[in-house]
C-alpha positions, 0 to 999 in steps of 0.5 A: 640815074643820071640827071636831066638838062634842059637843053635850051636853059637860060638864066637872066642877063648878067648885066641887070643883075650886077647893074645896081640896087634891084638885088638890094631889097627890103628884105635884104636889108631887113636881113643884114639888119637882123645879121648885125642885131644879133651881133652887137646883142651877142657882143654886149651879152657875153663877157668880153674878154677882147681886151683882157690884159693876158689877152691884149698882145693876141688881140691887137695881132690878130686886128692887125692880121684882119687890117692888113687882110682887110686892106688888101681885099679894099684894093682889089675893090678899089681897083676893081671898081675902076676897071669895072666903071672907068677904064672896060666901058671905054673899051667896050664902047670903041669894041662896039664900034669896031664891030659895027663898023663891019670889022670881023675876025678871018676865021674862028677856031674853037678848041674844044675838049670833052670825055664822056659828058652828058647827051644833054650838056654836050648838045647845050655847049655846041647849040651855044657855039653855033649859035655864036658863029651864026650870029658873028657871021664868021665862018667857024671850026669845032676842034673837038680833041677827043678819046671817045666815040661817044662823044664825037658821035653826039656831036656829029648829030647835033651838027648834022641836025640843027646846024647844017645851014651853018658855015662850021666845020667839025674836025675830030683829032682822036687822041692816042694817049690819054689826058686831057693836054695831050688833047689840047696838043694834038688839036695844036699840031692838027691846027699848025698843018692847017692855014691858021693865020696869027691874027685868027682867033682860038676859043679853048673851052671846056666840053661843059662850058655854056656861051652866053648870047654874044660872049665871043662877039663881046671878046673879038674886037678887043683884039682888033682894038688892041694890037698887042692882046694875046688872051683874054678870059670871060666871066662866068656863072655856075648852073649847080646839079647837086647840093644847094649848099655846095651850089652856094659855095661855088656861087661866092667863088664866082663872085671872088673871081669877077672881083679880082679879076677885074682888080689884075685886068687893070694892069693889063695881065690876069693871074689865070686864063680859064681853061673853061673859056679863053680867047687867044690869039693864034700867033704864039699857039702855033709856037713849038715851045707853046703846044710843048709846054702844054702837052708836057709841062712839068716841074723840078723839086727838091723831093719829088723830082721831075714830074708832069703836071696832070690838070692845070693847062689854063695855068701853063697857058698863062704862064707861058704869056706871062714869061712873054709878057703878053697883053692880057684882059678880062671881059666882065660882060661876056658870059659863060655858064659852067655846069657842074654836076655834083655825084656822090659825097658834095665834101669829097668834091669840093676837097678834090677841087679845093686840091687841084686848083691849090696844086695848080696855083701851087705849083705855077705860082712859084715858078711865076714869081721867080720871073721877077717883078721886072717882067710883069707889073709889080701889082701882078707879081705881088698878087702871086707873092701874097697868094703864098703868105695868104695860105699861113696868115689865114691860120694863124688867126684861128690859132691866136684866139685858141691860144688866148681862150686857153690865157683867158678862158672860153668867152675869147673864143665867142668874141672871136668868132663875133668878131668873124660874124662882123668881119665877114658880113663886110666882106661878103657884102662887098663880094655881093656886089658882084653876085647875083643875089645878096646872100648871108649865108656867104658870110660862113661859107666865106670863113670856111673857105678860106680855112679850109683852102689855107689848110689845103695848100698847107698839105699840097706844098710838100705833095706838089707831084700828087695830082688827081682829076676825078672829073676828067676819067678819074686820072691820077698821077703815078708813084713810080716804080721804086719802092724804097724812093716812094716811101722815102718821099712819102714819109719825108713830105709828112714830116715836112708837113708836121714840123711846119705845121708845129712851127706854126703853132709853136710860134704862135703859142710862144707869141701869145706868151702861153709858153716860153723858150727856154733859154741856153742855160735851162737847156744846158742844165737840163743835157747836164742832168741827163748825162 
């Protein structure tokens, strides 16, 4: 039985929400006092063996780990913090002017995709849509790139129904192979044989993304006031129709999201443009090179050769801005509601996403780094360089205190995961500044995230061409044809795989003086033996 929607759902506005202290009641102290009560009575109670004089070199290794980590989360909030009270209320004040004045963009086109969403959730993004074209009083087109009758059908309704006193247009581009970039490709083409101007500008949106009351309006003169911005992504809040732990889970992304979000948005640039909604200049959309890139992005490697990217087209859409270094920006007050409707195994989903969004990352964030520092800002490019050693110093953490408890014993481990209890706490608490509501549990999901994410793009760098969209018509990608070469690869990524993983674990061992390495002449005596 499919799950049922309201229609006209609201939730509160985002601005009170992340405002101030209302989230921070009693209650919620009363919490995190208890959180840190039960932490110091538990570091005081069980032996510590932190400090233990085998032990001393991990200890200090994985403080270290943490200060760096630690350090690297403060200059995001630092940064965020500016953007988010200094350097974006500036801009939208002068926005807002701009749209008082009267300015208002020629035409808005909204480039929309959708394969076989629910009635209910369908008729929710286009009420949203029409209602943010009536409210700007700028004529609209809906692009809906399409592979099903289904959902045309429903739309068609809708418009024919609730929308007919409005100036919106629905061209419906079907496509004719299947994917979800070859949609986004046809809709281009279909736009560049119409008069689409350069300065007009194209909402690219997911068939489940909710628009809050005013996101576009919000976004619109921020083109107007910057001459040079050809993007800009929104923020976003998630409706959950599933598992309240994974309900959970998504919330705490979404607040990791506005944090750094907002810390690149100072240098002028973000490291994704969110499929789920972004604004665009239409200037380099009409571009051959652009819509090429979309519909057939791909990648030379080592192993797998020559392959096209499946998921990902928010990822070549900034990739190809950040190659042409285009102004980008975040606006932290336009809002937009992703839905999420969570069938079957809540594990299994969060492991696929966790593996398209790492592949994506991936596999777009090599090829970004190697533009150079000199063509973004060196913030931006650090961010992509760290995102790539974040993935093996998450791991190493685990591996130090397993490796100290075997020196000195299991009470390592419990002040270890102490020590997590603590650290965490801080960091989510930061992260609850930009979270609805304060919430504890974020903490754990925190840790597991991370572990998990880590270990998953630990297995997706030697699988960079393994792709699947379970959510998008379950696509997957194809082996090909040659046995033998298939084989060879597959075989080939799982020994890629244990020999950095055993590297990993082997330095980490040696490190922590649980073993050593043998020196030449050990190893000479030992081939002389055996021969």
């Amino acid at each position: 039985m499919k799950p049922q929607f309201d229609t006209h759902y609201k939730v509160d506005d985002p601005t009170e929400w992340e405002s101030g202290f209302k989230k921070w009641t009693p209650a919620v102290l009363l919490q995190i006092a208890m959180y840190l009560g039960c932490c110091f009575i538990a570091f005081f109670t069980i032996p510590n063996s932190l400090f233990d004089p085998e032990a001393m070199v991990i200890t200090f290794s994985i403080g270290a780990l943490g200060i760096w980590r630690y350090g690297w989360w403060f200059t995001h909030f630092i940064r965020a913090q500016i953007y988010g009270r200094f350097v974006y209320p500036k801009f939208q004040k002068a926005g807002q002017k701009i749209w008082d004045d009267g300015w208002r963009p020629r035409h808005l086109h909204f480039m929309m995709t959708t394969y076989r969403e629910h009635r209910n959730i369908t008729e929710m993004v286009v009420r949203s849509v029409v209602g943010e074209i009536e409210r700007s009083g700028v004529p609209g087109t809906i692009w809906l790139g399409s592979s099903d009758r289904f959902d045309e059908d429903i739309i068609e309704d809708f418009l024919r129904r609730e929308a007919a006193h409005i100036d919106v247009t629905l061209r419906i581009i079907r496509q004719n192979v299947s994917g979800k970039r070859a949609a986004i490709g046809l809709v281009l083409r279909a736009m560049c044989r119409l008069p689409v101007e350069d300065d007009d500008l194209v909402i690219f949106m997911d068939g489940d993304f909710v628009l809050d009351e005013g996101a576009i309006s919000k976004c619109m003169p921020m083109f107007k006031l910057h001459p040079e911005l050809q993007a800009c992504t929104t923020d976003e809040e998630v409706i959950c129709i599933g598992p309240r732990w994974i309900e959970r889970w998504l919330k705490m992304r979404f607040a990791q999201r506005r944090l750094a979000m907002q810390s690149h948005a100072l240098s002028g640039r973000v490291l994704t443009l969110t499929g789920r909604m972004s604004v665009f200049r239409a200037k380099h959309l009409k571009k051959l090179e652009f819509i090429r890139l979309l519909e057939a992005d791909h990648l030379e490697h080592w192993l797998w050769g020559k392959f096209r990217f499946l998921s990902g087209d928010d990822k070549s859409t900034w990739y190809f801005m950040l190659k042409n270094r285009a102004h980008m920006l975040y606006i932290p007050d336009a809002m937009g509601y992703t839905i999420e409707v969570i069938e079957g195994s809540g594990m299994e989903r969060m492991v696929q996403n966790f593996r398209r969004w790492s592949g994506n990352m991936l596999r777009n964030g090599q090829r970004a780094i190697q533009l150079g520092p000199r063509a973004m800002p060196f913030f931006i490019w650090w961010c992509l360089v760290d995102q790539r050693l974040s993935m093996w110093t998450m791991l190493v953490s685990p591996c130090l205190a397993v490796s100290a408890a075997v020196l000195v014993g299991y009470e390592y481990v419990l002040s270890y995961i102490i020590f997590v209890a603590l650290s965490r706490l801080f960091l989510s608490l930061i992260l609850c500044i930009y979270s609805r509501q304060v919430d504890l549990s974020y903490s754990w999901i925190l840790y597991l995230n991370q572990v998990i994410n880590a270990s998953v793009k630990v297995y997706c760098i030697f699988r960079l061409s393994k792709q699947r969209w379970s959510n998008r018509g379950n696509q997957s990608s194809e082996d090909g044809d040659d046995y033998w070469l298939n084989l060879y690869r597959k075989w080939m990524a799982r020994v890629c795989t244990v020999v950095a993983v055993c590297l990993l674990f082997l330095s980490t061992v040696h490190y922590s003086q649980l073993v050593e390495i043998p020196s030449q002449e050990a190893v000479r005596d030992v081939i002389a033996s055996l021969l």
